[in-house]
N, C-alpha and C positions, 0 to 999 in steps of 0.2 A: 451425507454431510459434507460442506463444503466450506473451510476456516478460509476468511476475508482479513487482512493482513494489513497493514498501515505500509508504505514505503520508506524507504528513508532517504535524507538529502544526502548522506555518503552515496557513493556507488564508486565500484572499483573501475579503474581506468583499463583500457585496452579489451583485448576480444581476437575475433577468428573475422576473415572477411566473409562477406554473406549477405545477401538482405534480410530486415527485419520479418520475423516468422511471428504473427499474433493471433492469438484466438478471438474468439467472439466478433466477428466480420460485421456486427449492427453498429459496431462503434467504430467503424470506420470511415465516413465521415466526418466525426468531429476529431477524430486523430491525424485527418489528411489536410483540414484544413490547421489545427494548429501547427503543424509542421512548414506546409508553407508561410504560416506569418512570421514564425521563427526564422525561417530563412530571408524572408526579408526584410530582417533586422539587420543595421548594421553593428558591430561589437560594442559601440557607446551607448548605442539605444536600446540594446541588450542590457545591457550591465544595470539603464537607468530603471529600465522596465520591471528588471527580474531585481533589481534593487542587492545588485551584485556587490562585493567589494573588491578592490584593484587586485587584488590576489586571486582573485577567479575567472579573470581574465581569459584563461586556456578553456575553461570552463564555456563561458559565451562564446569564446571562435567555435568549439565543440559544435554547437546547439544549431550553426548556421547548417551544420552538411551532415545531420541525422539520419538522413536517406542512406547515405555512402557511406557512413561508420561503421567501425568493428562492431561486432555482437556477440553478447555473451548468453546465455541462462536468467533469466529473470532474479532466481532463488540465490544467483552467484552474483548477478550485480550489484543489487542490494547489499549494504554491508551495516555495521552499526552494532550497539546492543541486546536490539529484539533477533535479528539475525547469528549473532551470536551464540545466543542460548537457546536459537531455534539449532542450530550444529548443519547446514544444510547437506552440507558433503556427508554425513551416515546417513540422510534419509534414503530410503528405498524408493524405487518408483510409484508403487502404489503409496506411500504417504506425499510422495510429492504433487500428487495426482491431485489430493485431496486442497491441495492451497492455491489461493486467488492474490494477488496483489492488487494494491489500489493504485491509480498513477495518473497525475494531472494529466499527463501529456496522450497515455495510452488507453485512461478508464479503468480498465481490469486488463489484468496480464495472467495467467498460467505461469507453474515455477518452469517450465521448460521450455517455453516462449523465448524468441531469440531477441532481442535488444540493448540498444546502446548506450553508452554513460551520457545523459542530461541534465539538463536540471530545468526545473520548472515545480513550482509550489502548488497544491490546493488553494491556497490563499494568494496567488498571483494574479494579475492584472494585465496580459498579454492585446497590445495595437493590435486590431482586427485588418483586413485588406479594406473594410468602408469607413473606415477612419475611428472607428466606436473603440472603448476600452472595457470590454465585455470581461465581467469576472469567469472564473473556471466552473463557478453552479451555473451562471448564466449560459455558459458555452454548452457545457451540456445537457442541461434541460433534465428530461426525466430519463434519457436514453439509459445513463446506469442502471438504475432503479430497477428499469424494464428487462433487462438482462439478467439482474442478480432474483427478479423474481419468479424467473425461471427455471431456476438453478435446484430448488428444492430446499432441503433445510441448513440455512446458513448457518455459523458462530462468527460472528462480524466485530473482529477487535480492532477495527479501526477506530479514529478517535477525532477531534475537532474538524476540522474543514474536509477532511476524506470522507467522514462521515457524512458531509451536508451537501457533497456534490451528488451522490447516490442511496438514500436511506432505503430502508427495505424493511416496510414491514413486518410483525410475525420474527424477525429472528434474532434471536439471543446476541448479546450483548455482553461485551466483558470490561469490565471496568476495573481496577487496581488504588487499592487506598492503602496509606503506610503510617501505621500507627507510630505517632512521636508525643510523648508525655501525657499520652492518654486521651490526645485528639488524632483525630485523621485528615488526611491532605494526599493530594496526588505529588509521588515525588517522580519527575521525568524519566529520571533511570531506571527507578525500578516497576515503573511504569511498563515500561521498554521491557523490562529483563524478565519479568513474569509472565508478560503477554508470548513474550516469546518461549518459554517454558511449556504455557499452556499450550501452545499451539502445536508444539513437540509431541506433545504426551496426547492430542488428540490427532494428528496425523498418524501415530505410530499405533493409537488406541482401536477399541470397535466402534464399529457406528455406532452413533447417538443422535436420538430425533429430539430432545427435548435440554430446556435447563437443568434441569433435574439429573437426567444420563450426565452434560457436560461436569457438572457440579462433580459427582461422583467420579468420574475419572479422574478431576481435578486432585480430590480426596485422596483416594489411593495410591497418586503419585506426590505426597503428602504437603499438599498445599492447603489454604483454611478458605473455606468457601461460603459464603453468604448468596440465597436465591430469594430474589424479590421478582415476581413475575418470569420476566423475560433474560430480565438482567441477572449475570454472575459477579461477583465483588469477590473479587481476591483479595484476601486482607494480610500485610506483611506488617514485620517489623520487632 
């Protein structure tokens, strides 16, 4: 079993010197070319592209010299909500084993893959070197997809545009609704905050090959589980 993780647009600043260490070498490729486009942005064209605001400025000089930046842990750069309540600093090696990140720039990362603070969205629109403004499904085609269907049995909590740059067949699905006055609605946080619960308590958990095993771990760690097919529905509130 192998849990597929949503990134987030926090990421903690600084790192160790080093070059970037990435798994999955079939995506590399479209990793090499977005990196060059990024660097030859200049910081205005940055800002206008990545649809920055003037406070993020450090942000887009960043993005020019990814190659030469500090590098942290994947599972440590990421920061936010879902990360939070995922606790990554008590996980063990073998539950870290078990997590994939999703990342415009990178595709999939490993939590112990070495990389730097960026920024770049699913849903961004990055200047190509042939002058095209190729979205990030476009950039990568079906190369995720074909990687993660390799992988064996996913729980893929990824969610909107992570989702549709890599979908993947066959694997379980988690989705989060938060009952308010007797309707349900997705609320972003706890969107965020249960995805990352779940992902805890199945990294730390036994294998499971099926919705049904996730549900049930779900359970026991005593969350309220809904199984339609493929999909799990965490129901809070």
């Amino acid at each position: 079993m192998l849990i597929v993780l949503p990134p987030s647009e926090t990421k903690a600043p600084g790192g160790s010197e080093g070059p970037m260490s990435l798994s999955f070498p079939a995506l590399d490729p479209v990793r090499s070319s977005l990196l060059d486009d990024l660097s030859a942005l200049t910081v205005p064209e940055m800002m206008k592209a990545l649809k920055l605001p003037a406070s993020k400025s450090a942000e887009a000089t960043e993005n020019r010299t990814l190659r030469t930046a500090p590098v942290m842990p994947a599972l440590v750069r990421y920061t936010g909500v879902l990360y939070d309540a995922l606790d990554p600093a008590t996980l063990p090696a073998e539950a870290r084993s078990r997590l994939i990140i999703a990342s415009a720039l990178f595709g999939l990362v490993r939590a112990d893959d070495m990389i730097p603070r960026y920024r770049l969205s699913g849903g961004s629109k990055l200047p190509a070197a042939d002058g095209t403004l190729p979205t990030m499904k476009a950039r990568w085609g079906a190369s995720i997809s074909e990687v993660l269907s390799e992988l064996g049995f996913i729980v893929d909590m990824r969610s909107g545009a992570y989702l549709a740059l890599g979908p993947v067949p066959g694997a379980v699905t988690v989705h989060v609704e938060t009952e308010v006055d007797g309707q349900r609605k997705v609320v972003s946080h706890f969107n965020k905050h249960y995805k990352g619960e779940l992902a805890r308590v199945l990294a730390l958990g036994p294998d499971v090959s099926s919705a049904a095993e996730v549900a049930e771990v779900a359970r026991a760690a005593g969350l309220t589980v809904e199984v339609d097919g493929a999909q799990v529905t965490l129901v809070v509130g």
